[in-house]
MMTF fields as JSON, N, C-alpha, C and O atoms, coordinates in Angstrom:
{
  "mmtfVersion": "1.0.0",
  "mmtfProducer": "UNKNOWN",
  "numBonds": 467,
  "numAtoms": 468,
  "numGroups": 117,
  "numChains": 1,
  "numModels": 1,
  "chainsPerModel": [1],
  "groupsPerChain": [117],
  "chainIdList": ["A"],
  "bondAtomList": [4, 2, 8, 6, 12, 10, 16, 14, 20, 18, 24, 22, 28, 26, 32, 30, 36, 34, 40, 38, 44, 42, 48, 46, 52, 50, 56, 54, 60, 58, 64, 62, 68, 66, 72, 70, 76, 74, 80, 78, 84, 82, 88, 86, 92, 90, 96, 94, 100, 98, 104, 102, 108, 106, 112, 110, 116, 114, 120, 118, 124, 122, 128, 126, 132, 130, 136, 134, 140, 138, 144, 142, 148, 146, 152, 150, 156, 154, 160, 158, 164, 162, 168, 166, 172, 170, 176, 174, 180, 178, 184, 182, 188, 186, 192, 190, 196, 194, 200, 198, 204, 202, 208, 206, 212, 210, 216, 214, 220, 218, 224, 222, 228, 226, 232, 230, 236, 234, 240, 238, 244, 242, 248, 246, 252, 250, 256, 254, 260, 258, 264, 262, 268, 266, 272, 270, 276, 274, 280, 278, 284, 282, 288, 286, 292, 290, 296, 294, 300, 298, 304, 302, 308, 306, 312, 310, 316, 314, 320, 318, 324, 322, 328, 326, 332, 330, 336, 334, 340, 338, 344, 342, 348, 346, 352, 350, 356, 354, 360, 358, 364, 362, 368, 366, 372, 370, 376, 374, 380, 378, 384, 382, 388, 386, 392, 390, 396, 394, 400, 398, 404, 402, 408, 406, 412, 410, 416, 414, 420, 418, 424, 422, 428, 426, 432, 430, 436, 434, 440, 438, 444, 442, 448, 446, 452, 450, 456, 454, 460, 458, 464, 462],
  "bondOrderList": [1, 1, 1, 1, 1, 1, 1, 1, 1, 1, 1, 1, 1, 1, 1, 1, 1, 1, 1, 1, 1, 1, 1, 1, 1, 1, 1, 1, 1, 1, 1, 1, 1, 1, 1, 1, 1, 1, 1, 1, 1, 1, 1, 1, 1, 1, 1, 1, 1, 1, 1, 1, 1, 1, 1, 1, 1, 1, 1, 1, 1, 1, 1, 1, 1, 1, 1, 1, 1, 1, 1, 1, 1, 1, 1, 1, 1, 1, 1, 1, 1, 1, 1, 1, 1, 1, 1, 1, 1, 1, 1, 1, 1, 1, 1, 1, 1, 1, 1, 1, 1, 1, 1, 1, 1, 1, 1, 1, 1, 1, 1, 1, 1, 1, 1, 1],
  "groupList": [{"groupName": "UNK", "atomNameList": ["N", "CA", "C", "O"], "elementList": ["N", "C", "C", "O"], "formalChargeList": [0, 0, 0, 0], "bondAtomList": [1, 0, 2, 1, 3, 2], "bondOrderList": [1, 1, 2], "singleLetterCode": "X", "chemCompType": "L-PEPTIDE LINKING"}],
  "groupTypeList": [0, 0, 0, 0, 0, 0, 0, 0, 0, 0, 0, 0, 0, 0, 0, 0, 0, 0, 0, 0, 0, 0, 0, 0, 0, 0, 0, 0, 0, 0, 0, 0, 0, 0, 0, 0, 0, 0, 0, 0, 0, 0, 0, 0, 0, 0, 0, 0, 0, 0, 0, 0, 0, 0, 0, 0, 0, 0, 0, 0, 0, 0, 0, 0, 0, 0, 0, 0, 0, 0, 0, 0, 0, 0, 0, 0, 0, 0, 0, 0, 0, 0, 0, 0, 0, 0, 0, 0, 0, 0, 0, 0, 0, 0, 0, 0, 0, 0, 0, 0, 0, 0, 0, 0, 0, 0, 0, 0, 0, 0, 0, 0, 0, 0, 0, 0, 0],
  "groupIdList": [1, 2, 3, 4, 5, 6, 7, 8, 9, 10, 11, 12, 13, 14, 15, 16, 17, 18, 19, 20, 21, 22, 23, 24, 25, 26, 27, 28, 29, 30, 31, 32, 33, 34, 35, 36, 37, 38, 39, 40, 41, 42, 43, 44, 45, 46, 47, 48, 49, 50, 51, 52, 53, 54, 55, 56, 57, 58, 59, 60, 61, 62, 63, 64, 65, 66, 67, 68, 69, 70, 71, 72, 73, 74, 75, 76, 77, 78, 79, 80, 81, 82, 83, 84, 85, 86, 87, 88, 89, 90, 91, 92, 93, 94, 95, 96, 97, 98, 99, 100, 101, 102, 103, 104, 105, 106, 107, 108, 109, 110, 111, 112, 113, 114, 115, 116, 117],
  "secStructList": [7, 7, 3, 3, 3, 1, 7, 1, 7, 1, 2, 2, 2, 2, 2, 2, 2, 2, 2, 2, 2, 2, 6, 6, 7, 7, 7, 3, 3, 7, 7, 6, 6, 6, 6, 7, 7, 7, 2, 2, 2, 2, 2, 6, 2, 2, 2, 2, 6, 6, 2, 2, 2, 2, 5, 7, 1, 1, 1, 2, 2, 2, 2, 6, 1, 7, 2, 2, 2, 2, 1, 1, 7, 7, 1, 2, 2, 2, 2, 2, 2, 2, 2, 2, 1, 1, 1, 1, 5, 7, 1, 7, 3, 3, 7, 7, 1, 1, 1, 7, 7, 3, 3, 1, 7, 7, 2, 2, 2, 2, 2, 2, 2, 2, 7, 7, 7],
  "xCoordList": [107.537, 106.879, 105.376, 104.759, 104.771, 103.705, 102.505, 102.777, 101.282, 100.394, 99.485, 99.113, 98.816, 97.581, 96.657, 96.994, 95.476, 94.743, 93.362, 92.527, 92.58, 91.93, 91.532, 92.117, 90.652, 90.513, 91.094, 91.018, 91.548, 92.1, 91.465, 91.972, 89.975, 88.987, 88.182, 87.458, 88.145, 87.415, 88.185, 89.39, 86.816, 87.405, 87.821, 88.48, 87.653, 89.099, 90.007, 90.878, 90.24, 91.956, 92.415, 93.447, 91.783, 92.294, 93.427, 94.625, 92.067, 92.313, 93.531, 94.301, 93.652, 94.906, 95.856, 96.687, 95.962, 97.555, 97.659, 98.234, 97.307, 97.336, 98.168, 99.279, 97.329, 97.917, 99.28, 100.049, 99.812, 100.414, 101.914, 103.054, 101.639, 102.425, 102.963, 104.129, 101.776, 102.372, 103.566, 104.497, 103.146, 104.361, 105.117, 105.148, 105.347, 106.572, 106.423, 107.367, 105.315, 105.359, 105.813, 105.289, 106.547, 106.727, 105.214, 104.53, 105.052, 104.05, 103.781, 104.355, 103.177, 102.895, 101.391, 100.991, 100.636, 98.852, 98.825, 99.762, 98.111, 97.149, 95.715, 94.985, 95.481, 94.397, 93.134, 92.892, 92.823, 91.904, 90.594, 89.968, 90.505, 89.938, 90.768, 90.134, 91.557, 93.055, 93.525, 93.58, 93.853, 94.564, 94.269, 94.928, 92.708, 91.964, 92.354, 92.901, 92.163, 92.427, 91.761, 90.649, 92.614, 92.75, 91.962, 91.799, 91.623, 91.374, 91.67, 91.098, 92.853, 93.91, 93.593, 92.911, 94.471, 93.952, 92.972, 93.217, 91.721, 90.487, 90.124, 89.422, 90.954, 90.431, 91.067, 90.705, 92.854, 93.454, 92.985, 93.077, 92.548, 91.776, 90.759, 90.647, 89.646, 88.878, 88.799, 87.891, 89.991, 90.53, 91.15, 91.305, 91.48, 92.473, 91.16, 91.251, 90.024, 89.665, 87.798, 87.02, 87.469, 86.045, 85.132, 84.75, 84.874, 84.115, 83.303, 83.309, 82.55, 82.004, 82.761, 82.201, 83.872, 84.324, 85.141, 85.444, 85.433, 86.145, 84.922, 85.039, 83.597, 82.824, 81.794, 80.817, 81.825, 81.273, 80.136, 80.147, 79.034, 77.345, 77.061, 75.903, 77.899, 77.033, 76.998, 76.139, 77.678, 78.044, 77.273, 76.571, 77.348, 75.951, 76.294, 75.42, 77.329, 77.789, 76.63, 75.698, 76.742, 75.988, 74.586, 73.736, 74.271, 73.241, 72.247, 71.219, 73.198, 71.951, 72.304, 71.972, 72.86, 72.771, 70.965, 70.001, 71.309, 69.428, 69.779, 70.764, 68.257, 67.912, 68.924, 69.846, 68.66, 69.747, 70.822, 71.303, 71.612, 72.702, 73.224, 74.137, 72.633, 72.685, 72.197, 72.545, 71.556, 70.727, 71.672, 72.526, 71.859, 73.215, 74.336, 74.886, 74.858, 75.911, 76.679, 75.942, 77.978, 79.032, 79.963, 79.841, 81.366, 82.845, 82.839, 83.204, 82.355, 82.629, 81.836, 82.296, 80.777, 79.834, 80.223, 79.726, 80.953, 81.424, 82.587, 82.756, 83.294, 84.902, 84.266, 84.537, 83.478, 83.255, 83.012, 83.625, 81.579, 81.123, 81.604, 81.232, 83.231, 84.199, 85.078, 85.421, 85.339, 86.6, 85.232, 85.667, 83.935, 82.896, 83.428, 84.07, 82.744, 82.649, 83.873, 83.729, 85.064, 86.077, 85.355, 85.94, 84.474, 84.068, 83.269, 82.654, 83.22, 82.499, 83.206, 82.866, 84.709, 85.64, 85.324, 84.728, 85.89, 86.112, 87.687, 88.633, 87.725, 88.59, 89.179, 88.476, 90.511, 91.364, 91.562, 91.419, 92.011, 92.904, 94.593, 95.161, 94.821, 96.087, 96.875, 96.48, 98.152, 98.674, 100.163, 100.962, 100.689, 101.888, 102.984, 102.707, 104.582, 105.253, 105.455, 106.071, 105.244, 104.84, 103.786, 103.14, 103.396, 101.937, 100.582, 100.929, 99.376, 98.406, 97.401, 97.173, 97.094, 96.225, 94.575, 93.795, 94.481, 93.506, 92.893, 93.548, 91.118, 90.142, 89.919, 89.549, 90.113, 88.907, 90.561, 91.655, 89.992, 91.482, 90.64, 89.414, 91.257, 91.532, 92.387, 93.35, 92.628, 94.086, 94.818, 96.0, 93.457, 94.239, 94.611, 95.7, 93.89, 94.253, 96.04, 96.883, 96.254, 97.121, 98.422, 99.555, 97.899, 99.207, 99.592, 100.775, 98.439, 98.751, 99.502, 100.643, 99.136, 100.071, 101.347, 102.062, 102.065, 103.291, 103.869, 105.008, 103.539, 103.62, 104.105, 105.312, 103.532, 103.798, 102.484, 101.317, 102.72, 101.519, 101.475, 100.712],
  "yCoordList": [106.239, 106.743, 106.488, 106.664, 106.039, 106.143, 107.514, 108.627, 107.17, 108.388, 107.976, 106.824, 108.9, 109.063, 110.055, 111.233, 109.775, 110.126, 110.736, 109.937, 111.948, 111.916, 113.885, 114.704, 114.192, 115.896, 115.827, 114.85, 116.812, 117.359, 117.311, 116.949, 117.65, 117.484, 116.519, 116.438, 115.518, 114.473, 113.605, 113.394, 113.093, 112.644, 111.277, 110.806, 110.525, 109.597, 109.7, 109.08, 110.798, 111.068, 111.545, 111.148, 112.256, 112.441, 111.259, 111.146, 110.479, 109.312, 108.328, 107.785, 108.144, 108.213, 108.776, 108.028, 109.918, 110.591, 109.881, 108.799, 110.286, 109.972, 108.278, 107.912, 107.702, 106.429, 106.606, 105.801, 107.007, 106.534, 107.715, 107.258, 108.917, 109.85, 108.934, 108.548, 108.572, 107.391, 106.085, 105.591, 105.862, 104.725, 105.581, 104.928, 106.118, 106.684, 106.229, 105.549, 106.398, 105.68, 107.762, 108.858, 107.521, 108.431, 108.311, 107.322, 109.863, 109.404, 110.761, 111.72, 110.992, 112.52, 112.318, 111.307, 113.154, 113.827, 114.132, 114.774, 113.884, 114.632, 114.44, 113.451, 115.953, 116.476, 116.66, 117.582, 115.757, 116.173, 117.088, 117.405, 117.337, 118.771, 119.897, 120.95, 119.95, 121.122, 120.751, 121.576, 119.546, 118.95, 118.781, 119.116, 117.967, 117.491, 115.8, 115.147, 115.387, 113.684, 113.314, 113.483, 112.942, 112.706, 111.07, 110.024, 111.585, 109.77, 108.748, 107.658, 109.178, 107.731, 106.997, 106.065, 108.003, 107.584, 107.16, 106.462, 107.657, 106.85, 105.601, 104.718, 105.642, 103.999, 102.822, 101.656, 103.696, 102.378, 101.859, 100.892, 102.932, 102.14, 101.394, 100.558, 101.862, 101.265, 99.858, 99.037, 99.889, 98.286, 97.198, 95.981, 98.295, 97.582, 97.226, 96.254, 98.175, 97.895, 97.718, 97.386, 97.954, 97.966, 99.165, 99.726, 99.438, 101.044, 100.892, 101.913, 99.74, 100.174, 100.373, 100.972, 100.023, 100.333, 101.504, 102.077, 101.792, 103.489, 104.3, 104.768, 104.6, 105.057, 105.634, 104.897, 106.437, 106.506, 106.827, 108.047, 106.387, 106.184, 106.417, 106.804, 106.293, 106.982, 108.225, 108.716, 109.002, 110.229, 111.553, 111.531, 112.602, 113.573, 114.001, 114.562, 113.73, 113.937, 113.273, 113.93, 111.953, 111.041, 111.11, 111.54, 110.924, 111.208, 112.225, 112.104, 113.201, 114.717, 114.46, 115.442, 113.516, 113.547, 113.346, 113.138, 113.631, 113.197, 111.916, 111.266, 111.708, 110.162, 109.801, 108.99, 110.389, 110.262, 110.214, 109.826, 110.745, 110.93, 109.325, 108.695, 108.836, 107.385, 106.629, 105.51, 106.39, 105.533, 104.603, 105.34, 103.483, 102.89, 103.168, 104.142, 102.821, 102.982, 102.474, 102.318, 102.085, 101.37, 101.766, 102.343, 101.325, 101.627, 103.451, 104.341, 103.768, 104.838, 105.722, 106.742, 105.502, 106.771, 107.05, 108.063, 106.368, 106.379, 107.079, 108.182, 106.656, 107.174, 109.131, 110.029, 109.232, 110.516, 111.468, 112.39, 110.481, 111.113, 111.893, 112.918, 110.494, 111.141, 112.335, 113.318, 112.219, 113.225, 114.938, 116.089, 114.658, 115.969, 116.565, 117.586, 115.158, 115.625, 114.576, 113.423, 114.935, 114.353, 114.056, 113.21, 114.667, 114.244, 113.044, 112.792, 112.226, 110.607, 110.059, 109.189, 110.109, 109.042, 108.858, 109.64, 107.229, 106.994, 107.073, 106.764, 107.683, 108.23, 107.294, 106.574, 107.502, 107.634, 105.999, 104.816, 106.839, 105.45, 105.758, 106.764, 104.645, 104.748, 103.918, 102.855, 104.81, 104.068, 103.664, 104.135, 102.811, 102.657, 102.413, 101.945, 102.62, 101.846, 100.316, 99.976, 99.549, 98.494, 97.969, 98.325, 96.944, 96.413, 96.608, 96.783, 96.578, 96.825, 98.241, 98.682, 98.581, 99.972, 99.524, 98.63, 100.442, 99.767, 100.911, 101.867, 101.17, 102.042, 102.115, 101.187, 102.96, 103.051, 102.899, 102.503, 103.531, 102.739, 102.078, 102.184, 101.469, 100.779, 100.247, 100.07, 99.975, 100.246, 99.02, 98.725, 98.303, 96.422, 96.362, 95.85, 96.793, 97.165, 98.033, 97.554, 99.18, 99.595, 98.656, 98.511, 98.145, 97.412, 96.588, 96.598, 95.492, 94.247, 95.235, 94.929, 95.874, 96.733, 97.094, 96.893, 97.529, 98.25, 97.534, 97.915, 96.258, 95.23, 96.081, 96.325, 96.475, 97.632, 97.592, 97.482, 97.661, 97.576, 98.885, 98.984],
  "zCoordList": [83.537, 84.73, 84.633, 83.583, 85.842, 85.579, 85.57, 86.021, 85.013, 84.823, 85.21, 84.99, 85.967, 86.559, 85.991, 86.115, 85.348, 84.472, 84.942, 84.517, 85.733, 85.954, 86.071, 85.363, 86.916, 87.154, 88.732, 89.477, 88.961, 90.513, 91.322, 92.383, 91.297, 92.84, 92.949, 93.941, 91.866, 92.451, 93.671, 93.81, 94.671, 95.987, 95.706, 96.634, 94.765, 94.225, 94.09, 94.701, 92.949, 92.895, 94.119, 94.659, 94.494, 95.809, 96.609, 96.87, 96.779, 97.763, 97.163, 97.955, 95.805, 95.353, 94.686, 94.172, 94.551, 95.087, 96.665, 96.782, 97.368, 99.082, 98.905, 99.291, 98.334, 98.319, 97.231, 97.756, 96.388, 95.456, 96.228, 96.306, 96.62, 97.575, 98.666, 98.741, 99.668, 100.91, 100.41, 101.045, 99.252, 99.347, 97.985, 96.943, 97.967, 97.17, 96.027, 95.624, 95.147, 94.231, 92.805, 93.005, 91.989, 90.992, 89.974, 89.707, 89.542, 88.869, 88.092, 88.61, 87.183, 86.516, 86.308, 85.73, 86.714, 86.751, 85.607, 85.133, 85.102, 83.383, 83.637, 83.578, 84.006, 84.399, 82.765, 81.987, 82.861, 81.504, 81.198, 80.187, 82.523, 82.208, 81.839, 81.773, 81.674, 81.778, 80.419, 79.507, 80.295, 79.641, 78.14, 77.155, 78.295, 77.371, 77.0, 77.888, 76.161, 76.188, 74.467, 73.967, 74.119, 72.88, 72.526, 73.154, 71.165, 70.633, 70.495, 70.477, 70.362, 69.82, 71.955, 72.383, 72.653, 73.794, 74.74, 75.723, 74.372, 74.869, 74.276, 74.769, 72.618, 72.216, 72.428, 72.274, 73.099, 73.744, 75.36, 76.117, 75.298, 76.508, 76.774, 77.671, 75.585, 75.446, 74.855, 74.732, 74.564, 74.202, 74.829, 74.722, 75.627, 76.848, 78.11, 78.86, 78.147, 79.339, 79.031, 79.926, 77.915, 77.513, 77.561, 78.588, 76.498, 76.89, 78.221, 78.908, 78.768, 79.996, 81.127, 82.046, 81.28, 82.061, 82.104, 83.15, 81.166, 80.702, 81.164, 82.296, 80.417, 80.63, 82.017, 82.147, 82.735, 83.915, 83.637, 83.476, 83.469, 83.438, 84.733, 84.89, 86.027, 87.49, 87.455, 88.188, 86.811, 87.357, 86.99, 85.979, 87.672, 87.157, 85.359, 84.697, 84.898, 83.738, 82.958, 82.492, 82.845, 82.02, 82.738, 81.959, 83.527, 83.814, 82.74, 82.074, 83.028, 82.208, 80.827, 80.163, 80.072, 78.891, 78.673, 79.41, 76.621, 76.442, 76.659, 77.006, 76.229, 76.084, 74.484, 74.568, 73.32, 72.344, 72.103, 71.038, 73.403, 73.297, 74.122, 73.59, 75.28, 76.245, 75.028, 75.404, 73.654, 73.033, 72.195, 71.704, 71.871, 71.061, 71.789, 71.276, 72.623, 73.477, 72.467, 71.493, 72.18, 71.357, 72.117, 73.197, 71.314, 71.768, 71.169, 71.937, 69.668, 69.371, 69.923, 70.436, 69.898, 70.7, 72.206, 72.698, 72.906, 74.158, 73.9, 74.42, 73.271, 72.609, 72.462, 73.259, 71.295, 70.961, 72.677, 73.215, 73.132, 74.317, 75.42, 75.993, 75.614, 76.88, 76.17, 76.828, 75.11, 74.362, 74.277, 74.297, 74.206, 74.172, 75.317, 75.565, 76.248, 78.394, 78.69, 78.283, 79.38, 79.367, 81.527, 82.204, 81.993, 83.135, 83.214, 84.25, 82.136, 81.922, 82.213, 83.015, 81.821, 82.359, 83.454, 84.195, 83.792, 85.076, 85.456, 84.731, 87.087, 87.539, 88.905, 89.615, 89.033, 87.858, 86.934, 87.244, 85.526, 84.226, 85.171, 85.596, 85.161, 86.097, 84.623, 84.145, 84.072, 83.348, 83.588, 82.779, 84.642, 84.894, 84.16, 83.056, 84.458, 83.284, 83.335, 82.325, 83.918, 84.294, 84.598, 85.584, 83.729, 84.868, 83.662, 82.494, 83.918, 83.248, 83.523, 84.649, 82.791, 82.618, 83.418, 83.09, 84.443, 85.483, 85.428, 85.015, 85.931, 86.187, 87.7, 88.42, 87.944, 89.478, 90.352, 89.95, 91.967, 92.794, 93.851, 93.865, 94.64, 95.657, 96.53, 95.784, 97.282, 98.141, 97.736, 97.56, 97.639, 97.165, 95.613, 95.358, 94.617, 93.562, 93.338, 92.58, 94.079, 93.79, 94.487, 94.029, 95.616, 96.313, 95.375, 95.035, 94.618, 93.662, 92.452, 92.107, 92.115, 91.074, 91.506, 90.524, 92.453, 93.248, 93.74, 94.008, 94.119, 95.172, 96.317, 96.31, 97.096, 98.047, 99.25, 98.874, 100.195, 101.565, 102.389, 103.349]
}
């Protein structure tokens, strides 16, 4: 089954459940604020998809870090960072049982994944 990886009120996830509900797609939420999100799991992603792109640097999260804490970015200090503030991720890690482990949605993104319109 697939998993959808993200917190409940951001207006992304939102926007997909909406999409992934509309075409009937099965799927189980792991809310990682609730949840929490483990290491082993942020580093397969980060392998699969590149800490910058795992990493959400727009968001008021990263933002208010110090300056020390943004300084040497790497795979691990990003790894540590999101597992501290699990609100750095970027939302949603969509991990299907098929297909590839993708960041962010989009309507065209999820269709090419589902093959579904």
């Amino acid at each position: 089954m697939t998993t959808i990886f993200g917190i409940k009120n951001c207006d992304t996830m939102k926007k997909a459940f909406v999409w992934l509900d509309q075409h009937g797609v099965s799927y189980r939420f792991h809310d990682y604020k609730k949840e929490g999100i483990d290491q082993d799991t942020l580093a397969r992603w980060v392998d699969a998809l590149g800490w910058e792109r795992v990493l959400n640097r727009a968001g008021t999260t990263f933002r208010k870090l110090s300056e020390e804490d943004k300084a040497g970015l790497d795979a691990a200090k990003a790894i540590a960072l999101m597992q501290r503030e699990p609100s750095m991720i970027k939302r949603p890690i969509l991990d299907p049982d098929k297909g590839p482990l993708t960041a962010g949605f989009s309507p065209d993104l999820y269709e090419s994944l589902f093959g579904v319109k």
